[in-house]
Every structure is written in structure tokens, then in C-alpha cells.
N, C-alpha and C positions, 0 to 999 in steps of 0.2 A: 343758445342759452337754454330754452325751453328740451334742445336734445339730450343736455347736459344732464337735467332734472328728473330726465322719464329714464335714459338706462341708467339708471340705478333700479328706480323702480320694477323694469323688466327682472333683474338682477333679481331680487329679492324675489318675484313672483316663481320666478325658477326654482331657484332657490324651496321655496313653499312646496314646487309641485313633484320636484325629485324627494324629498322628506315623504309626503306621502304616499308617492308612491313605491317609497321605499317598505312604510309601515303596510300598506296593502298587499305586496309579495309575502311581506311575514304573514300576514293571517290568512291569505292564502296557502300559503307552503301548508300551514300549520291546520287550516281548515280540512286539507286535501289529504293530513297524515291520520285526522281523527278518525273514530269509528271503524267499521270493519276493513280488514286489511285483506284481501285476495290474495297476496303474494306466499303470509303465512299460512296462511287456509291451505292454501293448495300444497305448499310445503310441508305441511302437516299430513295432508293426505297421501302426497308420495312417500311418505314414513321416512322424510329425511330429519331422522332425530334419533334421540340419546333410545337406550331402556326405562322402562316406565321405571324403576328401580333409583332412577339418578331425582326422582321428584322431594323437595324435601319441604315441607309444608306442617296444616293442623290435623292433619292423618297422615298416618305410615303404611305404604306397601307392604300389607303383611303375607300374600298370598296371590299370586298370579298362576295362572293356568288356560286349559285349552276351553274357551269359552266364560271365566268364574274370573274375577279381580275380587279381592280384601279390602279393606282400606280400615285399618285402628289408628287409636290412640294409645302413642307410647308415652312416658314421662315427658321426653324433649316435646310434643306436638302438642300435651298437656299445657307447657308454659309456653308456647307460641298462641295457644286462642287463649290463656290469661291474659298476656299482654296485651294481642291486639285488642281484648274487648276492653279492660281497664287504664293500658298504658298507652294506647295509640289512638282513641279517637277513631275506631275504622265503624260505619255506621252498620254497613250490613258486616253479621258474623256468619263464619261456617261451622258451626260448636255442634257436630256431629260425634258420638262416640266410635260412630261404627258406619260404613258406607258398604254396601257390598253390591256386586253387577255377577246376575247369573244368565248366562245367555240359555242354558238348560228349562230355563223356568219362565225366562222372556221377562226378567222384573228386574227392581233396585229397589234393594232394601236400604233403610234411614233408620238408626239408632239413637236414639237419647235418653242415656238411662234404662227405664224399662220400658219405654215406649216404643215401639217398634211400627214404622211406614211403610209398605208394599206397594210401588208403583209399578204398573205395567210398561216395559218402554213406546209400546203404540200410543201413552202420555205424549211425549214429547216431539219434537221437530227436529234439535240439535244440542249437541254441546257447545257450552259457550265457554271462552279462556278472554274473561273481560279484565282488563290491569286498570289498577288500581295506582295511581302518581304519589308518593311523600315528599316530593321535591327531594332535600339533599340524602330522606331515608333509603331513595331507593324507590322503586316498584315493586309490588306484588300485584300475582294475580287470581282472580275469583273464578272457582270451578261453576258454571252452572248449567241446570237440566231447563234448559227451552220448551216450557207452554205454548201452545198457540193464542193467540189475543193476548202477547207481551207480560205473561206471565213466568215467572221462574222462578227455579230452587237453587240459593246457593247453597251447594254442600260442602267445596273445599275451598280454599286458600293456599298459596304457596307460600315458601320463604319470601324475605325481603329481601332488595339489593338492585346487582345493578339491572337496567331492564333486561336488557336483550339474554344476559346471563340466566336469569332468573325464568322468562318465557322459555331458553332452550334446554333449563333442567325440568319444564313443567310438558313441555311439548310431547315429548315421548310417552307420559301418563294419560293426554286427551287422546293421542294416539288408539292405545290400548284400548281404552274406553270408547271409542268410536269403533272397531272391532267388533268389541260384545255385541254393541247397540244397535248396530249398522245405523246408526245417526251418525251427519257429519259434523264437522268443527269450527265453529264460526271463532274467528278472532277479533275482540274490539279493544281497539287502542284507547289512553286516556288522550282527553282533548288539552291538560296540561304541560304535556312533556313534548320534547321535542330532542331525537339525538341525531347529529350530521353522521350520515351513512346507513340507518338503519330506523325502520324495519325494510327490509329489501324491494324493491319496486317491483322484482319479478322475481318468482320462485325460481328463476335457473340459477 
């Protein structure tokens, strides 16, 4: 009688403990995808990616060459940083007029307007290609110049869409810019997304 009473109860305790430990594989999987990815980093650095030319973002590739990258605003990249800053809610902006990397001169210049910024690249530590999650929008991701003491500039932005899609039209442009700078490329995932089969576990 009294055995009759208890397995159930065992039942149910199981029950309990496969549930959670069902939810605790999720936030691990999902813990262990966040934050910097090695696999793309290093994918980035063997230059398995597109032409910096394929980036479509809130600046256009207007100039590439032996050591010198461009980077304006055309019309189209015009209404890409109107929207994100009034239609999307996105907190940090890249609302640069003008980005330029001169490895002749060892700087990166920053335009807005008539303001003009001259950083040395012995500033920084790396480039950062950090994405940014809209749920059903899509990803985008944020260009930025790594500080030492967790400081940074973000200068650019990509298009939105699908993630992996989106990182591997942006890939080819940190690329480039990792080049000039001889800075490397760190990549950081958001910690909201999650897609089965990618970002790759290993760069081969």
C-alpha cells in the first residue's frame, strides 16, 4: 500500500529533474555560444571570406587600396543610420559621415560633418565585429575600434538580416581593416540568439 503511494511520487520527482535538467543544457548551450567566438576569429584571419566590397551597411566602400580603405556615405547608408537611430531603437549609433584607415600615415580618421578625428592606430588593441540580435529583424553587426580599459568606438554597422548571412557579407570588410591596422578581429556573439548549426565550433 504504502509502495503503491511513494512510486508515483518517485515518478513525478523524475519527472522534475529531467525538466530541469533539460532547461540547464539550454542555458548552457546558449551560455557557451555567447560572447567571443574563436572559431570565427580565426576564420576571419585565415581570410576565409567574401571582398570587403560585398559589406553593406551605414557606410559604403568607396575606396580600397594598397594599405588606404574609404568608407562614405551614400544616399542608401544615409537612410540605414536614419532608421536605426529613429525607427529601430538601436542604442549605440555608427552616424559617421566618413571613416578612412591609412596605413601610410598609421591613423584612422572619423568624420562628422566638419569635425574631423585622427586617431593613431597604436590607440587600440583590436577590431571588434560585435552583433547586435532584433529577434525576428534579423542581426546586425557593430564595427568597433578596441581601447585598452574596455573602451571603444563604434564607427560602423552592417545591414540587417539573417545572422550568419549578414557576419559573412561584414567579414571580408574587418578583414581588410585588420590589414591596414595589423589589429586583430575579435568577434562577439549576442547572448540572445541562438541558431542550430552555426557559428561553427571550429574554423576548419
Amino acid at each position: 500500500m504504502h509502495a503503491a503511494i511513494v512510486f508515483p511520487d518517485i515518478l513525478d520527482l523524475i519527472a522534475v529533474f529531467v525538466i530541469l535538467a533539460f532547461i540547464i543544457l539550454v542555458y548552457v548551450t546558449q551560455h557557451m555560444r555567447q560572447g567571443r567566438n574563436p572559431a570565427l576569429e580565426q576564420w576571419i584571419a585565415a581570410g576565409k571570406c567574401g571582398p570587403a566590397s560585398s559589406f553593406e551597411g551605414t557606410l559604403t566602400v568607396e575606396q580600397t587600396g594598397q594599405g588606404f580603405l574609404k568608407l562614405t556615405r551614400d544616399d542608401e547608408a544615409g537612410r540605414m543610420q536614419f532608421r536605426y537611430r529613429w525607427l529601430s531603437a538601436i542604442r549605440e549609433q555608427a552616424d559617421y559621415d566618413e571613416v578612412t584607415f591609412d596605413a601610410s600615415q598609421h591613423v584612422v580618421e572619423l568624420k562628422k560633418k566638419s569635425k574631423v578625428n585622427r586617431m593613431p592606430f597604436g590607440r587600440f588593441a583590436a577590431i571588434r565585429m560585435r552583433e547586435l540580435s532584433q529577434q525576428e529583424a534579423g542581426s546586425l553587426w557593430h564595427f568597433d575600434l578596441v581601447e585598452t580599459e574596455r573602451k571603444y568606438v563604434v564607427f560602423l554597422s552592417s545591414a540587417r538580416g539573417n545572422r550568419r548571412m549578414m557576419f559573412e557579407n561584414s567579414a571580408g570588410l574587418a578583414k581588410a581593416i585588420s590589414v591596414i591596422t595589423s589589429l586583430p578581429v575579435q568577434v562577439e556573439l549576442s547572448r540572445s540568439v541562438w541558431t542550430p548549426g552555426w557559428p561553427p565550433e571550429t574554423s576548419a
